[in-house]
C-alpha positions in Angstrom: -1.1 -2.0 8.3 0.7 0.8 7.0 2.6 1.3 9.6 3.8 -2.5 8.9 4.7 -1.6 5.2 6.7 1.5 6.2 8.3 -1.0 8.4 9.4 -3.4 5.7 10.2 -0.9 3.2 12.8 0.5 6.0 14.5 -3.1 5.7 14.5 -3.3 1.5 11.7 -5.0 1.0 11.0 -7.0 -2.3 7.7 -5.1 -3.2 5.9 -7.9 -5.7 2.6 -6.8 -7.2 0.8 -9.4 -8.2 -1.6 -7.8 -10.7 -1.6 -8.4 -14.4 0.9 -6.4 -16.5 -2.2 -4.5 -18.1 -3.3 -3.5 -14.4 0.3 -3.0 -13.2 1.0 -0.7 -16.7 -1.5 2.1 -15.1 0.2 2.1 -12.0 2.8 0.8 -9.5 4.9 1.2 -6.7 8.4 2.2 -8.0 11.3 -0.5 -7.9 8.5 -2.8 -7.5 8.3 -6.6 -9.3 5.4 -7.2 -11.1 4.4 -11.3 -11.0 0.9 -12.1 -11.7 -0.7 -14.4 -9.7 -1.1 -17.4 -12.1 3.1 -17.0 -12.2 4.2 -17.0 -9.3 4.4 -20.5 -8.9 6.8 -20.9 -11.4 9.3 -17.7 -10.3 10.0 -18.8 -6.4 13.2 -19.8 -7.4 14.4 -15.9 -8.9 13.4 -14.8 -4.9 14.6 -14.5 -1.6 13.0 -16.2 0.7 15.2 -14.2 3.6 14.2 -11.0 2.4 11.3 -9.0 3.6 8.6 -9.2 0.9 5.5 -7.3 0.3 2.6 -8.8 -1.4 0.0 -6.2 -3.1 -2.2 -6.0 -5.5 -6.0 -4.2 -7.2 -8.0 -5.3 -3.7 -6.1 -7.6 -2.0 -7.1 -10.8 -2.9 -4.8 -11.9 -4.9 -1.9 -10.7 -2.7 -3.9 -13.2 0.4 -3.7 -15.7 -2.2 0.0 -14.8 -3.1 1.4 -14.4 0.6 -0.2 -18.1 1.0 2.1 -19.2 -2.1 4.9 -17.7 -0.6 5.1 -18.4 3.2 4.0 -22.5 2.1 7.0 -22.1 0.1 9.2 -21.2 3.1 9.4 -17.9 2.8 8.8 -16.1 6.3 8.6 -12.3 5.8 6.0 -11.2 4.1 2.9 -9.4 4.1 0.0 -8.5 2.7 -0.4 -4.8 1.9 -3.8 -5.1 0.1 -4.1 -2.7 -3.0 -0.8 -1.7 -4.6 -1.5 2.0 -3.5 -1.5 1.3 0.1 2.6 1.0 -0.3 2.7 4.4 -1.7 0.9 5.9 1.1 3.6 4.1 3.6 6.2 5.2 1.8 5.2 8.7 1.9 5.5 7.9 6.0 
């Protein structure tokens, strides 16, 4: 998978971390959006659905359940990088 997120941060990818603010506060992958979960929803319209987006969060729950939101909602490239800290080890790549 990594080699996947490496891929998509090449091409600018939106990074949105779908943790709370509280969680996201203690750590986060720089430039990245924080939208809890239970928001998302409700901010579709403030993205692009053209760019390359990664999805992450604590486990990577949440982020299956917001890639779900996401492609539903027509949005085609994105992925699921499970916990947040899994982007920082691409990046390092």
């Amino acid at each position: 998978m990594k080699p996947v997120i490496a891929e998509y941060l090449k091409k600018d990818a939106l990074v949105i971390d779908v943790r709370t603010p509280q969680e996201y506060a203690r750590g986060h992958f720089a430039g990245s959006m924080n939208i809890p979960l239970n928001a998302l929803s409700s901010r579709l319209a403030n993205l692009d659905r053209k760019r390359p987006t990664i999805v992450c969060c604590a486990s990577g729950a949440r982020s299956a359940a917001a890639v779900g939101i996401l492609k539903s909602n027509g949005f085609e490239n994105v992925i699921n990088a499970g916990p947040w800290t899994n982007t920082l080890d691409a990046s390092a790549t």
